[in-house]
N, C-alpha and C positions, 0 to 999 in steps of 0.2 A: 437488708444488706445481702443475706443469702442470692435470693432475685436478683439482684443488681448483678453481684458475682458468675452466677447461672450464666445471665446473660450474656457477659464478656467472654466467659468462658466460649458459649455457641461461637460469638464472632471469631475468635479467636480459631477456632476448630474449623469454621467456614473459609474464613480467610488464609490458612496456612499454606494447604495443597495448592490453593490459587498461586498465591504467590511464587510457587514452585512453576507456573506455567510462563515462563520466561521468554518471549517473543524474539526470535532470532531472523536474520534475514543473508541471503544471499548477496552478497558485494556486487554492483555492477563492474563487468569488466570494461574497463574505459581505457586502456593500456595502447598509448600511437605510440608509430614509428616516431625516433629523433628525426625524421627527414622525410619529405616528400623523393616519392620516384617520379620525378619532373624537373627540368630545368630550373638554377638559383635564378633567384631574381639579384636583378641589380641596385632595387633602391631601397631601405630602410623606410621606412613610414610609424611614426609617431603614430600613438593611439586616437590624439585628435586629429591629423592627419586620417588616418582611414576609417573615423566615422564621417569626415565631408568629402571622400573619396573623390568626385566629382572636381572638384577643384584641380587634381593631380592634370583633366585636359585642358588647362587653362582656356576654358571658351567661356567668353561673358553670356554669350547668349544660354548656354546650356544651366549654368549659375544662377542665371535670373530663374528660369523655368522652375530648378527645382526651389529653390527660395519660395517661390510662387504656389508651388505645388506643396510643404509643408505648412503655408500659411493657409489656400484657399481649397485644396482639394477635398474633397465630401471625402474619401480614406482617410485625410490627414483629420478633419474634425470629426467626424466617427471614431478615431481612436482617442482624441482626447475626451469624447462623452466617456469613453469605457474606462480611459483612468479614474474619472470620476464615480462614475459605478463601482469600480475595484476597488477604490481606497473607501467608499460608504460602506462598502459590502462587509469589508474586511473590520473596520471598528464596529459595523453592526455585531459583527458573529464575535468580536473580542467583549464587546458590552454584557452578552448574554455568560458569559461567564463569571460576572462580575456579582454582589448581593445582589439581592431584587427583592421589590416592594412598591405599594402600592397607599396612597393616602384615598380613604373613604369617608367619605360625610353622607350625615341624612338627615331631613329635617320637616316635620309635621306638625300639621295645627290642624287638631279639631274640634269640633261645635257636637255637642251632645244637646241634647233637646226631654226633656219630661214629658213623655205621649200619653202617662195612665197616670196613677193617682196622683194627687198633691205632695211632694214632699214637705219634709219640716227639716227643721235647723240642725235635727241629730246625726240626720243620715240626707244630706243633700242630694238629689241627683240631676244630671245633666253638667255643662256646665264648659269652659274652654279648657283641653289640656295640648301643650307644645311640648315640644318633642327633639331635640336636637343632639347628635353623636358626631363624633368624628375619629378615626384610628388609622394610624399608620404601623402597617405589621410588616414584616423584613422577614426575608428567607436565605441563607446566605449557608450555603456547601462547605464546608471544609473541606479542603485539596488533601486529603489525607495521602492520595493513591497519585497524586499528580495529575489526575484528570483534567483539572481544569487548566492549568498548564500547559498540557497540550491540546489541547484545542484551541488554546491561544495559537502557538506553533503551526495546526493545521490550517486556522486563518493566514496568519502572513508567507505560508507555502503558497496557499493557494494566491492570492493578492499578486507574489511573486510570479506566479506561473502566467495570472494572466496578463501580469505585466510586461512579460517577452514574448508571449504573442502578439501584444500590441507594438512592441520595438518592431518584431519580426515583419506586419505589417508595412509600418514606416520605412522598412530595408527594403521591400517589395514595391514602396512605389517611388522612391528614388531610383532602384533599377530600373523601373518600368519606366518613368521618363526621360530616363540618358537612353534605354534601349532604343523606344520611341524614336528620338531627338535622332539619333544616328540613323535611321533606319529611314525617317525622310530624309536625309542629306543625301543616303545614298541616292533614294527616288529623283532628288533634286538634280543628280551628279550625272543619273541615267536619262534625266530628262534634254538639261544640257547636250549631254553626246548628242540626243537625237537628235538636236534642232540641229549640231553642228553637222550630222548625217545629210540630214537633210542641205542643207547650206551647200556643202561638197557636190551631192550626187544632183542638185542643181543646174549647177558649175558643168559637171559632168553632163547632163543633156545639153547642154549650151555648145559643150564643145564638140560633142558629138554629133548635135545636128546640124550645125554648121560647116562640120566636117565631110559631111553628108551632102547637105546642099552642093559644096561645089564639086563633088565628086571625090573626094580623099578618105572615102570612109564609107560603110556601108548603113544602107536607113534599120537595121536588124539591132546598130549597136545603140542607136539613140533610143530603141526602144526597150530593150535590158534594160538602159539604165533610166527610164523612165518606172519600169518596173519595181527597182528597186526604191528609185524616191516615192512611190507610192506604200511600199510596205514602211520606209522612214517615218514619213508622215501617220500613218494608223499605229508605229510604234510609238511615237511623241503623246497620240491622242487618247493611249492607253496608258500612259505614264503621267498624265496630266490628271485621271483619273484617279490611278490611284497615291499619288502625292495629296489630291485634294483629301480624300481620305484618311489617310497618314498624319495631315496637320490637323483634321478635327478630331480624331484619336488622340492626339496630346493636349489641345484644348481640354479635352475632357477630364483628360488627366490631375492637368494643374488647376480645376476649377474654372474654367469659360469654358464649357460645352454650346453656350448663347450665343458666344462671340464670331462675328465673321474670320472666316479661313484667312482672308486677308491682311487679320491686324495679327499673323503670325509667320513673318518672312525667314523662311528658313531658304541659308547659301548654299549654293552647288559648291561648298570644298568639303574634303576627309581631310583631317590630318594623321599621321602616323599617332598608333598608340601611345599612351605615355609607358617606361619603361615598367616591368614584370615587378614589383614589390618583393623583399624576401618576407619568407612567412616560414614555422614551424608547426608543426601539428598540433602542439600542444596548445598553443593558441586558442584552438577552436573549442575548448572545453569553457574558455571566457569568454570569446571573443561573438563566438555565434549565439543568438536571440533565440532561435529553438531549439538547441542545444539545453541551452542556460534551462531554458522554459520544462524541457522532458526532465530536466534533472528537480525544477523544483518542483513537478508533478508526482516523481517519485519520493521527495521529503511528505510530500501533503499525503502521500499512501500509506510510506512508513510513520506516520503522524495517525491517519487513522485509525491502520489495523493494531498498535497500541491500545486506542481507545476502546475500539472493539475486546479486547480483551481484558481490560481493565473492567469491562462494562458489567466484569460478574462480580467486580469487592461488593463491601458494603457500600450504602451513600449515608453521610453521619451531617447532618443540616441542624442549626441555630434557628431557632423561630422568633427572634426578638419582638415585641409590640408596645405601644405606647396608643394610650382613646382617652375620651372626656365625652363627659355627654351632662349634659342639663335638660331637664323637666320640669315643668310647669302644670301644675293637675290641680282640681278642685280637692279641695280640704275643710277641714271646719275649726273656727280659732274660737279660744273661751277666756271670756272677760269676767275676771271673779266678781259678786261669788256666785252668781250661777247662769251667765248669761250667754248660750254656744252661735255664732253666727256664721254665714259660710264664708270661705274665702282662698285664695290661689295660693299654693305652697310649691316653694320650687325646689330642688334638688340638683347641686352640680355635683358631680363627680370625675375623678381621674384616676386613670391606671397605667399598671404597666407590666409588661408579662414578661418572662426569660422562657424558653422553652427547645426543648429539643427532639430530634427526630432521626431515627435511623430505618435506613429499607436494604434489607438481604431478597434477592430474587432468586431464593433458593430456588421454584418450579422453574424460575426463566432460564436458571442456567442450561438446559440440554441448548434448545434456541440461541441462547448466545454464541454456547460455544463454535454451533454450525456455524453461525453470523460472522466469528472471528476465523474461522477456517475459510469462509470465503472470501474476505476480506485478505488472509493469507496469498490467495492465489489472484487478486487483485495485483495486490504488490508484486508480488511476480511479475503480471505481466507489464507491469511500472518500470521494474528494473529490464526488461527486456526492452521496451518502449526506449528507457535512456539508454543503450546501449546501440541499439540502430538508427538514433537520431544521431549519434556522435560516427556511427561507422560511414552512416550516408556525408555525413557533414564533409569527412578525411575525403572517400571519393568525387562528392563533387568540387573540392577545395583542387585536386591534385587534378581531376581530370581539366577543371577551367584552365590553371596553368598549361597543361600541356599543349590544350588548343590553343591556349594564346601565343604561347611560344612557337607553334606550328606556322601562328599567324602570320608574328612576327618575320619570321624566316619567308615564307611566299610570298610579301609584300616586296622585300627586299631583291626578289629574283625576278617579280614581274614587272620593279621598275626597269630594272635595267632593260629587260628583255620588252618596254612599250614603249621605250625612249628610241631604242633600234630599229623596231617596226614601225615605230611615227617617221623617224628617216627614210625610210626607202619605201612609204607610199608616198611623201612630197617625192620623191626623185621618181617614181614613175610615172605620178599624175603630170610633171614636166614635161619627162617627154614623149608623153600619149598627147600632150599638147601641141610640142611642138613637131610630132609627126613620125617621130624614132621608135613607135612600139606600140602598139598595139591595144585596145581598150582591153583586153581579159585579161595584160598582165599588171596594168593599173588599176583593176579593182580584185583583183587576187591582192594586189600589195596592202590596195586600204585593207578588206577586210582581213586582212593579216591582224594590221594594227588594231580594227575597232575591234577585234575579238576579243586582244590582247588587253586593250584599256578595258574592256567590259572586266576582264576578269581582273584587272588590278584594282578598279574602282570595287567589285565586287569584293572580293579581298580586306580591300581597305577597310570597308564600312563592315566587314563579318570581323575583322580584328578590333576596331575599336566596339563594338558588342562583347565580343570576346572576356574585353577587358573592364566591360561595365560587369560582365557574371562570374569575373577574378575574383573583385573588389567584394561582390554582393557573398562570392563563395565564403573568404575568408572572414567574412563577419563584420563588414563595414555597412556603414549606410545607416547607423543609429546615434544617439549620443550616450556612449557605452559607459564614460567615464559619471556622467551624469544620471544617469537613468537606471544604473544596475540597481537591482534591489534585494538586500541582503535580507537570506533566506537563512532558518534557525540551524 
């Protein structure tokens, strides 16, 4: 009993100052503004609402694609392999916390053989003996320290974290197909103009060599604008190129990188943005996937360096066991009254053990301790990590709006302003027609206009982009209500 007492006594004395080493940690500052410095938006959007964000530009076409592209895209099924990875990974590393044990069998027959003198009946030799054991021994921790607790905890941090990377993904390639999708339309929009360049400056050598022929014009201007339908034409043929390129980018996308460019008809229209969503800062603490994701990287830190520091108690383990085992061995049986003959004697037996086990790392502790001081400055750089994930998240949230709302606004000034200059190049191409004016102020008029459409179409298709990396800024594009995964 003395010994026994000694003993608790040590742990006791070992364990004290430990426990005195209390693991504190620095708060991430995560503190937004109540308000973006960027134009309100005008429309409210439900949380299911801006996880199918895409929806807000009513286009069927654009709807199907991404549909298409969550169901068929190599990103879209590469991230559900990883959920499946995550969620094994994670009961793996919670299992191992659990008892543990093992069932062991064995089992032997052997033949002995008498190679030198004769035996007799007293003392047999040779002969068959079997052999058979089986034991199942259990090892199981007692959580005294919380240990095993958390590292449960450090699993489902981690599981968490890489579970909004994989959302994060999913966000990444819904933007990346409405980006896409717009980005040929525009191609599509630029291509259009050209033919119609072309169609026009046609028209234009038709009228000016005719003009020419009978003497009412000079052969200098039929050749201008031959000139210029020549650069038309190598504009179209460079826009044909890269639209073809453009649609097999999106195939790619959504899963038919196989498929002919053809069986993907994308229209020459933009429509105007859908309007600016309101959004608060605060949001982006839930609402964004790598946000979400830095923060439960920094739980799985402070979940660690816990353990690391725990890692100097004692460990106080049960050894429970339970075996049988039977044999079979040569013997010698006696039939009164004095007759001894040989024969097989078996023995089974059964047990079962209680046992316990305790390990102090008293030499380990110098080594731990560094281990947990590095582990210290781990988390550190965890909470600094969540910290600039949440600061980038606010600037690129505010700075999308502000383009968008920039965008909004110069769509708005260069309709007006290509509806005006579509008017007065028809009124000059007329009467360069009919003989009132002159061919350089009828194609000063058009390229007034094509410049003017160039940049409204331009415009158009950079605002509906705009408004795909609003959406993506503010944390849409996953299924957040669905998918979030709660973290210790």
């Amino acid at each position: 009993m003395r010994r026994r007492a000694n003993l608790a006594a040590v742990l006791i004395t070992l364990a004290a100052p430990l426990c005195a080493c209390a693991v504190r940690h620095r708060a991430p500052d995560v503190t937004l503004p109540a308000s973006y410095e960027a134009p309100k938006g005008d429309v409210a959007l439900l949380p299911a609402e801006l996880d199918r964000w895409w929806l807000q530009f009513h286009d069927p076409q654009l709807n199907a694609l991404e549909d298409e592209a969550f169901r068929s895209a190599p990103d879209a099924r590469t991230a559900q392999a990883r959920v499946l990875e995550a969620r094994a990974t994670r009961n793996s590393q919670t299992a191992q916390t659990l008892p543990t044990g093992n069932i062991a069998g064995n089992a032997s027959h052997q033949r002995a053989y008498n190679i030198g003198g004769a035996s007799d009946q007293l003392f047999p030799v040779g002969g068959t003996t079997i052999s058979e054991t089986a034991n199942f021994n259990v090892s199981w921790e007692l959580d005294l320290f919380g240990r095993l607790a958390l590292a449960r905890k450090v699993a489902n941090a981690d599981q968490a974290a890489t579970r909004f990377n994989i959302e994060g993904a999913r966000a990444s390639l819904a933007a990346s197909v409405a980006d896409n999708y717009f980005q040929a339309r525009g191609l599509a929009i630029q291509l259009a103009d050209a033919r119609e360049n072309i169609r026009i400056e046609t028209r234009l050598q038709a009228v000016a060599q005719k003009k020419a022929d009978v003497g009412l014009g000079a052969a200098s201007d039929a050749d201008r604008v031959a000139g210029d339908l020549a650069q038309a034409q190598a504009t179209a043929e460079d826009l044909d190129s890269q639209i073809h390129a453009a649609r097999r980018q999106l195939l790619i996308l959504v899963g038919r990188g196989m498929a002919p460019v053809a069986s993907l008809l994308i229209d020459a229209e933009a429509d105007d943005p859908p309007p600016m969503p309101t959004a608060v800062p605060g949001d982006l603490l839930t609402r964004r996937p790598d946000v979400r994701e830095a923060e439960a990287r920094l739980r799985s830190e402070v979940g660690t360096d816990k353990l690391r520091h725990r890692a100097i108690f004692p460990t106080f383990t049960l050894l429970p066991g339970l075996g049988a085992s039977r044999t079979v061995q040569p013997s010698v049986g006696f039939i009164p009254p004095s007759t001894l003959i040989p024969q097989q004697q078996t023995t089974s037996l059964g047990m079962w053990t209680l046992a316990g086990g305790v390990s102090v790392p008293t030499l380990d502790i110098p080594h731990l301790l560094y281990d947990a001081k590095a582990e210290d400055a781990r988390t550190e750089q965890a909470v600094i990590a969540y910290e600039k994930a949440v600061q980038t998240a606010y600037g690129e949230a505010e700075n999308a709006m502000v383009n968008l709302a920039a965008g909004e606004r110069a769509v708005a000034v260069l309709k007006d302003g290509e509806a005006r200059a579509h008017r007065a190049s028809e009124a000059a191409s007329r009467r360069y027609a009919m003989g009132l004016d002159d061919l350089t102020n009828a194609l000063s008029a058009e390229q007034a206009w094509r410049t003017t459409r160039s940049a409204l179409t331009g415009e158009r298709v950079q605002a509906l982009r705009r408004a795909v990396q609003t959406y993506k800024a503010l944390g849409g594009g996953w299924a957040f209500a669905a998918s979030t995964v709660k973290t210790p």
